[in-house]
C-alpha positions in Angstrom: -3.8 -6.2 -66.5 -6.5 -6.4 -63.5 -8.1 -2.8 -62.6 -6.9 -1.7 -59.1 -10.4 -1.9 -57.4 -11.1 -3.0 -53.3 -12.4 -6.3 -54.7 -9.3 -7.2 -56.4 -7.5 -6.8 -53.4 -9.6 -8.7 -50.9 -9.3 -11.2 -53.3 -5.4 -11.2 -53.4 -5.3 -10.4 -49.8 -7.3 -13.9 -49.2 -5.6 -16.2 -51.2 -2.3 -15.1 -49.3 -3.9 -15.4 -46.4 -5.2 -18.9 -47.6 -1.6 -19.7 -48.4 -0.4 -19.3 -45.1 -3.1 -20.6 -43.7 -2.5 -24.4 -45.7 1.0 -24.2 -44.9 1.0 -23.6 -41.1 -1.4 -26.6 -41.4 0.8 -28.6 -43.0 4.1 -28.0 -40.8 1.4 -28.6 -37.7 0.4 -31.8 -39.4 3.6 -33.3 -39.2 3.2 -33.5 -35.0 2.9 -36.7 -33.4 2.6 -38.1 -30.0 4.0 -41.3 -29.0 1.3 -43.6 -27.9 2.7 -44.1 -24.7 0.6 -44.3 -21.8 1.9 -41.7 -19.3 0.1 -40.5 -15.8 0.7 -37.5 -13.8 -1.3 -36.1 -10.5 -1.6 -34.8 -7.8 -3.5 -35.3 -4.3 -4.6 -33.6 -1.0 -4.7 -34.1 2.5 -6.0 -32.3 5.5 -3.7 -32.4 8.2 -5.3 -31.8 11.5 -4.0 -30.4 14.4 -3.5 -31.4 17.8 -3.9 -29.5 21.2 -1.6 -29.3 24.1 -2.9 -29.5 27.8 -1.3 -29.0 31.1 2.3 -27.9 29.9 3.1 -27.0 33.9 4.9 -29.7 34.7 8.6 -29.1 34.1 11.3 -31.1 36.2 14.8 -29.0 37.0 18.1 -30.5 37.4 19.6 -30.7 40.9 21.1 -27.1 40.3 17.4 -25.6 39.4 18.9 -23.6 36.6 17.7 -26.3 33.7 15.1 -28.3 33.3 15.2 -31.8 32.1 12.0 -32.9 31.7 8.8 -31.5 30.6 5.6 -33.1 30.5 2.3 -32.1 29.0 -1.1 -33.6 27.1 -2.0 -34.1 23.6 -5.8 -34.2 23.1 -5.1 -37.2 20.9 -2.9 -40.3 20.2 0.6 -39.7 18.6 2.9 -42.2 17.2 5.9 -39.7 17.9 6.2 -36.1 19.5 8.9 -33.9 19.8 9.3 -30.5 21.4 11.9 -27.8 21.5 11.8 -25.1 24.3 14.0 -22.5 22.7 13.2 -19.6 20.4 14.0 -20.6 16.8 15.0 -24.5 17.2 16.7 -25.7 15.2 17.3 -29.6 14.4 19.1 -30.1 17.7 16.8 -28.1 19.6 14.2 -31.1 19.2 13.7 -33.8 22.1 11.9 -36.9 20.5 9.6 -37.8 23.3 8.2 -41.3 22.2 4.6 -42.0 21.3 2.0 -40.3 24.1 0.5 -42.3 27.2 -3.1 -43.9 27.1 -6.5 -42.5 26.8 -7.9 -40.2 28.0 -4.9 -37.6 28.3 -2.5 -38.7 26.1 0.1 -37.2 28.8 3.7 -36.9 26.9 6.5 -36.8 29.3 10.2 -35.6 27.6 13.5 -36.7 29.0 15.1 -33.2 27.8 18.3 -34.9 28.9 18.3 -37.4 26.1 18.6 -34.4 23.3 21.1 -33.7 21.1 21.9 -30.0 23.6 21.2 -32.0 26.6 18.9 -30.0 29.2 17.4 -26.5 28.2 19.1 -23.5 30.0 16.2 -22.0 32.1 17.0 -19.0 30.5 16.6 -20.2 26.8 13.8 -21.6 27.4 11.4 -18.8 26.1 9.1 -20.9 24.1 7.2 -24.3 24.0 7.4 -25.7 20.4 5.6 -29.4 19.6 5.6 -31.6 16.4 3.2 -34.6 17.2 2.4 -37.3 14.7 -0.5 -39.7 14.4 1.4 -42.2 11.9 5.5 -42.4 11.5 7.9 -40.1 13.1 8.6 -36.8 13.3 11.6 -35.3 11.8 12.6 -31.7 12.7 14.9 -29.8 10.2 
């Protein structure tokens, strides 16, 4: 019927291809969006940092093998600090200290006594942790 040439099938090949082509359009067609007004985002914020001063002033209890207080600087106000003297604290590791003194030190002083553990064990206390904030509380995990 039709001689077998190369420009027989292009032709063929292009109105298959056209085919598909009109018919993918027309299932895609068929898509809607509700009209919906929807938002979505996301923000940044630096977070700054705060350093600690004078951290030589720890208080033992009457039997010198615990302290129960610890007192130290911020170079900055907080609204809330809490430290933790032991390796890895955990939640009940934390002492919340209050809010720091006035300008110009910002001297914190912690009760370690008011803690969930009571007064740190001179002997695990191997570290000096602190989680200060400028605005709100802090809230270990």
């Amino acid at each position: 019927m039709f001689p077998r040439t190369r420009a027989t099938r292009i032709v063929v090949l292009g109105l298959v291809m056209s085919v598909f082509a009109v018919s993918a359009y027309a299932f895609t067609a068929q898509i809607t969006f509700s009209t919906d007004h929807h938002e979505a985002g996301a923000a940044t914020q630096t977070i700054g940092t705060y350093n600690v001063a004078q951290v030589d002033d720890y208080k033992y209890d009457a039997a010198n093998d615990a302290f129960d207080q610890v007192k130290f600087d911020l170079d900055g106000a907080a609204s809330d600090v809490q430290v933790a003297l032991v390796a890895n604290p955990v939640a009940n590791d934390w002492t919340d200290c209050g809010a720091t003194g006035a300008s110009p030190t910002f001297t914190v002083t912690c009760d370690l006594t008011s803690s969930h553990n009571g007064e740190v064990a001179v002997a695990d206390a191997v570290a000096f942790h602190v989680a200060a904030v400028s605005e709100g509380t802090v809230t270990p995990h």
